[in-house]
Every structure is written in structure tokens, then in C-alpha cells.
LOPAFI-735214 format. One record per residue (C-alpha): residue in three letters; x, y, z. Coordinates in steps of 0.02 Angstrom, whole numbers, plus 50000, padded with zeros to 5 digits. Layout:
ALAXYZ...
//
This chain:
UNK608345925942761UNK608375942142856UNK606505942642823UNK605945925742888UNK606945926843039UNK606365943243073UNK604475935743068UNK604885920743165UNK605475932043305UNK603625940843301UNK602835924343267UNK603635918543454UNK603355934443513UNK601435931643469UNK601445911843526UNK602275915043709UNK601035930443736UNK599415917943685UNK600395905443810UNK600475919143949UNK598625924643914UNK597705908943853UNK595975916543754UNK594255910443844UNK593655893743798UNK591915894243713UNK590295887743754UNK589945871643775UNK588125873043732UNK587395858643593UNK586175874143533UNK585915876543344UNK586795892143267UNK588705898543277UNK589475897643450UNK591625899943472UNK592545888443565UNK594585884343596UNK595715869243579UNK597245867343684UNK598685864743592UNK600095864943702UNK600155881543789UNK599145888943669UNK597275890843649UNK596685889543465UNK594915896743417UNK593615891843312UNK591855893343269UNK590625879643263UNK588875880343159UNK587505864643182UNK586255863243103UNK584045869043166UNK583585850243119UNK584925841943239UNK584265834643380UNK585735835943551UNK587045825343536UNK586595819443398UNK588205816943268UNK588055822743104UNK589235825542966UNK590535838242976UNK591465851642869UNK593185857042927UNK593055874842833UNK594895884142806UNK594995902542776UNK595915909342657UNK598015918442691UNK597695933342803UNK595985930442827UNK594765923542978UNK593445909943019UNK592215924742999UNK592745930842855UNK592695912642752UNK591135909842850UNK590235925642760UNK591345923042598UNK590645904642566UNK589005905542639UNK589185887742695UNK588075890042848UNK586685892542728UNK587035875942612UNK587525864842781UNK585825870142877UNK584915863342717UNK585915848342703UNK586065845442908UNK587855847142912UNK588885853643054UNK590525865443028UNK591835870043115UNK593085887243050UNK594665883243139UNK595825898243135UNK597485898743082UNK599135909143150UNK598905926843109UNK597715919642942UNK599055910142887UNK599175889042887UNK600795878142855UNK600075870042705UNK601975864942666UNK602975876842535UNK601555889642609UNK601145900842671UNK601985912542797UNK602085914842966UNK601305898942994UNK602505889442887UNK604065900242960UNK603495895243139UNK603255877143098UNK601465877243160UNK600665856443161UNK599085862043088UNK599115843343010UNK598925840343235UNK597755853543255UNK596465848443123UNK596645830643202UNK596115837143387UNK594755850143307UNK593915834243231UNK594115821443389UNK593655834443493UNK592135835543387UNK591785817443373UNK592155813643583UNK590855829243600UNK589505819043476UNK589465832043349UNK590305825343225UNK589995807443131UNK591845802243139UNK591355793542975UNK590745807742888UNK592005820942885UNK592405833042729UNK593725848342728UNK593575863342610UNK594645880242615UNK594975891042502UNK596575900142433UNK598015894242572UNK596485885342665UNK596255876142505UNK598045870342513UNK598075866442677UNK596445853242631UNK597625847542503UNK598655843242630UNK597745836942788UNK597025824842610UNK598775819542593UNK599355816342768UNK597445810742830UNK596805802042697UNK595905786742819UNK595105800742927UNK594175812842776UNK592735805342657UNK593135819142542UNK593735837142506UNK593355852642409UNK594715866442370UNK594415884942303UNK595725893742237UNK597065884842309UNK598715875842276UNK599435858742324UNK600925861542409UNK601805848442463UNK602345827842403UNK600715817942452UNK600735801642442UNK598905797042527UNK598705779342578UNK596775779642537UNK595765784842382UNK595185802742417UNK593785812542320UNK594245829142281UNK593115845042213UNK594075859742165UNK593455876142088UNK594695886942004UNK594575903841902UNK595965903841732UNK596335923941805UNK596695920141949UNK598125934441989UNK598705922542170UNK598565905142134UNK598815904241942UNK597475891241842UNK599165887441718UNK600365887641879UNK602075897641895UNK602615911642012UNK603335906642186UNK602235899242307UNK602855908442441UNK604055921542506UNK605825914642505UNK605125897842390UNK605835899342239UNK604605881242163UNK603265886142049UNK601425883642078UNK600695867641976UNK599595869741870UNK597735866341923UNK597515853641773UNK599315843641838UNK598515842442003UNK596825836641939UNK597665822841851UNK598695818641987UNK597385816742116UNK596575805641974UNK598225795241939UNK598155793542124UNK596305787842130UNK596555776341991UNK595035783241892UNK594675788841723UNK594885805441635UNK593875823341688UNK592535820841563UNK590825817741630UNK589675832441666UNK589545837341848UNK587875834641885UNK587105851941976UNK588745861141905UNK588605873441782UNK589425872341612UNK591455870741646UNK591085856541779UNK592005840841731UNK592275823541831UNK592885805641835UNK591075799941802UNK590055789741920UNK590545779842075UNK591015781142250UNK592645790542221UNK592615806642096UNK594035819942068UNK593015833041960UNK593695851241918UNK592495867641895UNK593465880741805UNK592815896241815UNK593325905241634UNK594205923041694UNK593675920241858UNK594825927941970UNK595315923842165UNK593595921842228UNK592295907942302UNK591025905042152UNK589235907442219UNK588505890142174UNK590195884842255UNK589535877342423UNK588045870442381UNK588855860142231UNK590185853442360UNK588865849942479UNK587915836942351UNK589985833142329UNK590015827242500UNK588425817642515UNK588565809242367UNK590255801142428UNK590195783942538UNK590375784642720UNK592105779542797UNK592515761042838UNK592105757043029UNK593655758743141UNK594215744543264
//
């Protein structure tokens, strides 16, 4: 107890100082490539990169990845990790690397100083991607979130609380941490090593300082995302994948599971461009009123 309120007195330390001295918004420019940019939540400026795509023509929307970085990491640092620019340019995606409070995200039970603080990253992922859409970037019908370690749980959980607003996600490494009860069929991709020393493939541990509940296991969460999808069991061949690559089988909702045998906590190398197929395989969104 000592602990957490001792970081939630540096974690308001940190949030009234980015209040005082807002960071510069980015560019506005529609130009190809990685530009940074802010979103003002509050009194408090939160930065992210964006990457579109050579082929896209101004304003022109196109579908978007919301990319999470892992705990204690940085847009830039998942951004070089996955190599996602790379597999988006060739599929003409856009993505956005939000960052999260001092590399953390309130994915629920984690993690951190983002969790101690309360942060509404579930509100902050919602303005990133309206922002996006009012701006004609992103195809509000065509949206996809990946991250990886606690950026995979907190896709797990923008799934849960969001599911009417994302076609689909892909998780690396990462935990679900919190009840979800989606109100839509979601697609979900998720790529796990069985040595995995932070996010255990057979679950157990804590999931966080001062949470004494046990990860899941990755195969209880595959099957639950499947209960919840109503579909049949992981047994198909993912087609691209390599050998460990299992799925629902065909149709316009898949959960599918690559385990990476003693793979540890890391972003597989075929990772991205497997979840970008993931992505356009999946149907578009229904229209919105």
C-alpha cells in the first residue's frame, strides 16, 4: 500500500507538471511517412505518432492500426520492435502509436502507474481514433488494434469495452485483464511464446504489483474469446502462418492462436505481416446512423 501511494503521488506530480507545460502539438501535414502529433485530454497533452501509407492519396481514409507498446516502453520503441510500418505501407494501412503514462496503460488488473492513477485510456483510444476519422485518415469502418505485452492487454480491453468500434485485434505477448463482456463478435489474433518469463503461455504469477489474481492461461483466453464468438474449436491451419498457427476455420469472424514453442517475451518476425492479412481478411464494420 505504501508503494502504490507513494507512485500515485509521482504519477500527479508528473500529470499536473504535463498540465502546467502542455507538450507541442504535431503537424498537421497529410504527407506520407511518420509525423507526431498530441490529443488533449483534459489538461493534458497525449502524444503519438502517426505513419500513412506512399500509395494514399490526401485525405483519403484508409484503414487504421491503433498500435500499443509494450509496459515501460514507447511508440518508438514498438514501432521498430514490430516493424509494422513496413507490413502497413504494403498493405496501405495507416497507424497510429499512442503513448501511454510513463509506458504503462490501465489495461484493468495492470499495469502500474497507469492503473494506480486511474488513467481512461479506454477514452483516450476513443478520441485518438475520432480524431483520426474527423481528420479523414482513418476509415471509421476499418479499424484494428494490436499491442503487445501490457499493450496487448490493453487491446484486450479497448475489444471488450469497444467491441462496435474495432473490426478486429491482434495481441503479442499479452494478458486479458479484466471481465469483458463485448456486445459484438470480435476477431482476435494472438501470438504467444510457451517461455514466456512475463506473461506466462500456462498462466499464474500476479498480474501486477499489489494483484494478488493469477494470469490466465493463453489457451483459457483463446477459448473464451471463441465461447464468446460462438465459433468452433482452434483447429484449422492459419493460412500464411507457420506451423503452430491454429484458428476457428473460415468466415468473417476467426479467433486463431500462434504459439511460438519456447518463444520467450518477444514480437515474432512474421508477426505483423500475418496480422495484417488478419485484418484484411475480416469484414468491414456495419454503417453507423
Amino acid at each position: 500500500m505504501k508503494i502504490a501511494a507513494r507512485a500515485a503521488t509521482i504519477v500527479a506530480t508528473l500529470l499536473a507538471t504535463l498540465g502546467a507545460h502542455p507538450l507541442p502539438a504535431g503537424a498537421s501535414d497529410d504527407a506520407p511517412g511518420t509525423s507526431e502529433h498530441t490529443i488533449a485530454m483534459g489538461d493534458w497533452n497525449r502524444p503519438y505518432l502517426l505513419h500513412l501509407p506512399p500509395e494514399r492519396r490526401p485525405r483519403e481514409p484508409v484503414p487504421l492500426v491503433v498500435a500499443l507498446h509494450g509496459g515501460l516502453n514507447d511508440p518508438e520503441y514498438v514501432r521498430r520492435q514490430s516493424g509494422l510500418d513496413e507490413a502497413a505501407d504494403e498493405a496501405g494501412y495507416a497507424v497510429a502509436y499512442p503513448e501511454g503514462l510513463l509506458g504503462t496503460w490501465n489495461a484493468g488488473a495492470c499495469c502500474w502507474f497507469a492503473r494506480w492513477a486511474g488513467v481512461d485510456d479506454v477514452a483516450f483510444l476513443d478520441e485518438l481514433i475520432d480524431t483520426l476519422v474527423e481528420q479523414r485518415v482513418a476509415d471509421p469502418r476499418r479499424v484494428f488494434v494490436t499491442g503487445f505485452s501490457n499493450g496487448g492487454g490493453m487491446a484486450y480491453r479497448y475489444a471488450c469495452e469497444r467491441s462496435a468500434r474495432v473490426a478486429g485485434i491482434a495481441v503479442v505477448s499479452g494478458a486479458l485483464a479484466i471481465g469483458c463482456t463485448p456486445a459484438h463478435p470480435t476477431s482476435v489474433l494472438a501470438f504467444h511464446g510457451t517461455w514466456d518469463p512475463s506473461v506466462p503461455y500456462h498462466g499464474g504469477g500476479n498480474m501486477d504489483a499489489g494483484v494478488e489474481f493469477p494470469f490466465f492461461s493463453v489457451q483459457v483466453t483463446m477459448e473464451y474469446w471463441r465461447w464468446l464468438n460462438r465459433l468452433p474449436a482452434l483447429s484449422w491451419p492459419v493460412t500464411g502462418g507457420p506451423d503452430g498457427c491454429v484458428g476457428t476455420g473460415p468466415g468473417p469472424r476467426v479467433v486463431a492462436l500462434c504459439t511460438e514453442q519456447q518463444g520467450g517475451h518477444e514480437w515474432p518476425g512474421y508477426a505483423s505481416g500475418l496480422m495484417l492479412d488478419f485484418f484484411t481478411a475480416r469484414p468491414s464494420l456495419p454503417k453507423t446512423a
